[in-house]
N, C-alpha and C positions, 0 to 999 in steps of 0.2 A: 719249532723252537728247541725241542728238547733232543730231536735229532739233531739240530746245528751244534749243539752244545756239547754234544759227543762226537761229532768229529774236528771238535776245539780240544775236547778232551787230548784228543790222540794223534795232535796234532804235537808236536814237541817246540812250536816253534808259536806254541800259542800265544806266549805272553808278548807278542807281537800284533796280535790279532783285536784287530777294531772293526767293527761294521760301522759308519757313520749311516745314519737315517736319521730324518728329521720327525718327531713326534708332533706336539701339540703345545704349545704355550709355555716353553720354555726358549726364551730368546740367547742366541750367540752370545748376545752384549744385554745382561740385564739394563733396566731400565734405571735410573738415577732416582730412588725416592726421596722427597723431603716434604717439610711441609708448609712449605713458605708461602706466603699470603701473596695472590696470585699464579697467572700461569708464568710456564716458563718453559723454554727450548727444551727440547727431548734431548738424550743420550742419542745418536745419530744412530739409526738402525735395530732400536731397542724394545721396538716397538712394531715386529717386521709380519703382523696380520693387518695392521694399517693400511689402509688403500686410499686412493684420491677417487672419485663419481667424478667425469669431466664431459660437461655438455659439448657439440659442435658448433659452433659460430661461423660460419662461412669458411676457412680452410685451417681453422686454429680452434684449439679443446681448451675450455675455462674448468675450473675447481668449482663442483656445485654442492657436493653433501663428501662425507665418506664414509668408508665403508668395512667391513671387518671379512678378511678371507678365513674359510672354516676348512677348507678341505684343499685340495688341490685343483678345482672348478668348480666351486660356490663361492658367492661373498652373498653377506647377509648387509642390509642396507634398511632403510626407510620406508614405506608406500608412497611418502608424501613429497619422495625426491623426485617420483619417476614421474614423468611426464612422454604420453603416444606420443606426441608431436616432435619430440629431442629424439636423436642419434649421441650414445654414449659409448666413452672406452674407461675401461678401470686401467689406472694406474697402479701399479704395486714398486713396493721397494721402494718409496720414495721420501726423501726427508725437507726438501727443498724444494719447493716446486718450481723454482726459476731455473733448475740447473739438471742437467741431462744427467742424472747418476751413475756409476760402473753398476751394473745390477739389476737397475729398475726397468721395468718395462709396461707397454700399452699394451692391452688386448682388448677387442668386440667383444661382446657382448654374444652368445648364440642365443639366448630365450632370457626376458625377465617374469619371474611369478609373482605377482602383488597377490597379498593373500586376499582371499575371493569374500570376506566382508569386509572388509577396505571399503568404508563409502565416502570418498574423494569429495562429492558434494553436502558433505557433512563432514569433513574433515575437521573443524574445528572441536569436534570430539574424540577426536584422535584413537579412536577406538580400532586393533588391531593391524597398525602402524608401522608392516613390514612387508620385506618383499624379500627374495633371494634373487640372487644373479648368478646366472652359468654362463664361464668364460669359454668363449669360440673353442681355446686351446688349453687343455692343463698345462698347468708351471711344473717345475719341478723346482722342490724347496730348496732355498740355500740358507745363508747366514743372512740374508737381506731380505727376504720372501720366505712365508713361515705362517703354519695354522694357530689361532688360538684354540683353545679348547670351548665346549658348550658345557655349560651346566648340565645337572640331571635334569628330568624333568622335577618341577615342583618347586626347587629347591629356591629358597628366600633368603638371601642375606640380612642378617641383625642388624636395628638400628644403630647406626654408629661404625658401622664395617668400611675402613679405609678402601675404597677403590677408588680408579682413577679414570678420567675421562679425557679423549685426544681427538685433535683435529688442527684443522689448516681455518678454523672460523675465525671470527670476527676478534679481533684484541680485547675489544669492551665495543658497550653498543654504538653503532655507530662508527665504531672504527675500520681501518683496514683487515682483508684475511693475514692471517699468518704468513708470511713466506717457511720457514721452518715449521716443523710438526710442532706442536704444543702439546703438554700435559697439564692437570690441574687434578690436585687431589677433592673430591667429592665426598665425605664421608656419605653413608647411605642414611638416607631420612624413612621411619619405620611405617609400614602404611597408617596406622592409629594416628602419627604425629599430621602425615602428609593430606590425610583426608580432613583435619580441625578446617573449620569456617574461614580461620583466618589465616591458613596457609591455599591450599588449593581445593578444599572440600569437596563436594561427589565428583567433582571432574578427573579424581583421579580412582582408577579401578584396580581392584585386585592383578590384572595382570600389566599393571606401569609398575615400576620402580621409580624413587625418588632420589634425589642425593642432591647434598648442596646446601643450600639455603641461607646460608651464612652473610649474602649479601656482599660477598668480596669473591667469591669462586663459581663459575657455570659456565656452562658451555653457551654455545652463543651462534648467531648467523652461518652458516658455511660448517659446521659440527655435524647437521642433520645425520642420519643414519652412520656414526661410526659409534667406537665401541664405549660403554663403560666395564671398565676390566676391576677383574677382582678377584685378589692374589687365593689358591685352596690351599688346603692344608701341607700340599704336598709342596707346596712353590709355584706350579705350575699356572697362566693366568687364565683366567674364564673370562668369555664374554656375557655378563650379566644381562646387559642393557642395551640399546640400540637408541640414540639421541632422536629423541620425539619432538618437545615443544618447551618452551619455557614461558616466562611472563613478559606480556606485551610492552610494558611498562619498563623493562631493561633487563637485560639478559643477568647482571647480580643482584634483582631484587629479594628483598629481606623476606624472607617465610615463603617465597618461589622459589622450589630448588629445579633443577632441571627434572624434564620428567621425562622417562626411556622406557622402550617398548619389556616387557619383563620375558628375557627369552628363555628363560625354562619353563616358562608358559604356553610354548609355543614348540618346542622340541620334536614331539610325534609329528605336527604339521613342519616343521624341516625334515624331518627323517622320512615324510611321503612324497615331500616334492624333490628331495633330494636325491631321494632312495638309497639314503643313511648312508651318506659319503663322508658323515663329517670324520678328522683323521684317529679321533677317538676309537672312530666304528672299527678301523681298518688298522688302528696297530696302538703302540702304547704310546704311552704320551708324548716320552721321552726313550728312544728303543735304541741305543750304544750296547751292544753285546762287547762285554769285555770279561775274559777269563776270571780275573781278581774282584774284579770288581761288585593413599585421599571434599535453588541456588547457589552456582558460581557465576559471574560475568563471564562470560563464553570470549567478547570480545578480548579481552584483556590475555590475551594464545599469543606466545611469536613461535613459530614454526620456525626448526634454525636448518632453512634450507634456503639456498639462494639463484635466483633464475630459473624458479622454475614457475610457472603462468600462474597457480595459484598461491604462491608465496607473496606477503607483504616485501 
């Protein structure tokens, strides 16, 4: 860097001189915040580490969980989306899913890693309820397609911290998926609040995060494994969370907030199956060189994933 920077120096023609590269969780098109009671359509492309998880159906790919791109060939997702017996392709860049985008594209899958205590036949404990996905082929990022950033390891967002949660899930329970991306602000519910009896009690552990609760805002069916984003200090967005489960009883139920895998809990185990690609690792966030410049009833889980063999 600090050689480039000296032959910008001496360059006379420098104040011309831009390197675009794309960092980490800053988007082209910030996203639209408000805080309006319900979801509502994304800002188109604003939101561009979003991915669509789409199962194979005989010669046609359906929307099942989504999912959050970290690097240029990882996306971080669910354990409880993937199922041996499916054939999947990640979608990226996409805002619509009825409509072919300038931008967006399919890719296979080359390897999925469900993290190896993942136990599928106790799932309804949702205990370490992730997996990463390496794409056949790296992208190369644009204005549509784009990394979030990861947390540090550790790091807990304060009760109360706006961030936001997206996906192609369910409207409200029982309704249709989204055709357009959705957002819905989530404030974050503190684990002391999230573990009370009367909210989700020991079912929730030190490495879930919580948000929600309010009984008009959560993520819902078809959300599984995408992101809950949550702005740092710098601007830049982290992926905090990864959509786990919420309550059986409706995806807005009152003192059920959604509950997301807590990914800076889990860091070192991305940075070993990754082998610390995420784009944090490998350059700055944001990197334009310019001269100037919480018993519980166990039943009562809806897992918000859809079509896959052990989802309700």
């Amino acid at each position: 860097l600090m050689r480039l920077l000296i032959l910008l120096h001496h360059n006379p023609h420098n104040h011309q001189c831009c390197l675009p590269a794309y960092g980490c969780g800053l988007p082209t098109y910030p996203p639209t915040l408000t805080r309006v009671v319900g979801g509502e359509d994304v800002r188109e492309n604003s939101w561009p580490w979003q991915v669509s998880l789409q199962y194979q159906s005989g010669s046609s790919f359906y929307h099942t969980c989504g999912g959050t791109l970290i690097s240029n060939q990882w996306v971080l997702t669910a354990a409880h989306c993937i199922s041996s017996s499916r054939t999947y392709r990640v979608y990226l860049g996409k805002h619509n899913l009825n409509y072919n985008e300038a931008g967006s594209r399919a890719i296979s899958p080359s390897k999925i890693i469900i993290h190896e205590n993942w136990d599928a036949n106790r799932i309804r404990w949702a205990h370490n309820d992730i997996a990463l996905i390496k794409l056949s082929t790296p992208v190369t990022f644009t204005d549509t397609i784009m990394a979030a950033c990861l947390p540090n390891a550790g790091d807990i967002e304060p009760h109360g911290t706006p961030c936001y949660v997206t996906g192609w899930g369910r409207l409200w329970t029982g309704g249709p998926l989204a055709d357009a991306l959705q957002q819905a602000l989530l404030p974050v519910v503190g684990h002391s609040t999230c573990t009370r009896s009367d909210w989700w009690g020991s079912l929730v552990t030190s490495n879930m995060v919580c948000a929600g609760g309010d009984g008009q805002l959560a993520s819902c069916n078809g959300d599984s494994g995408g992101p809950l984003n949550c702005q740092s200090y710098d601007g830049s967005w982290e992926v905090h969370g990864v959509v786990s489960f919420g309550s059986g009883m409706g995806c807005n139920y009152p003192k059920k907030p959604s509950v997301f895998t807590r990914v800076s809990a889990y860091i070192s185990w991305i940075n070993n199956v990754s082998g610390k690609a995420s784009v944090r690792n490998i350059s700055s966030r944001y990197f334009i060189i310019h001269f100037f410049s919480h018993v519980f009833n166990t039943e009562n889980v809806n897992y918000y994933c859809l079509n896959v063999d052990t989802q309700a």
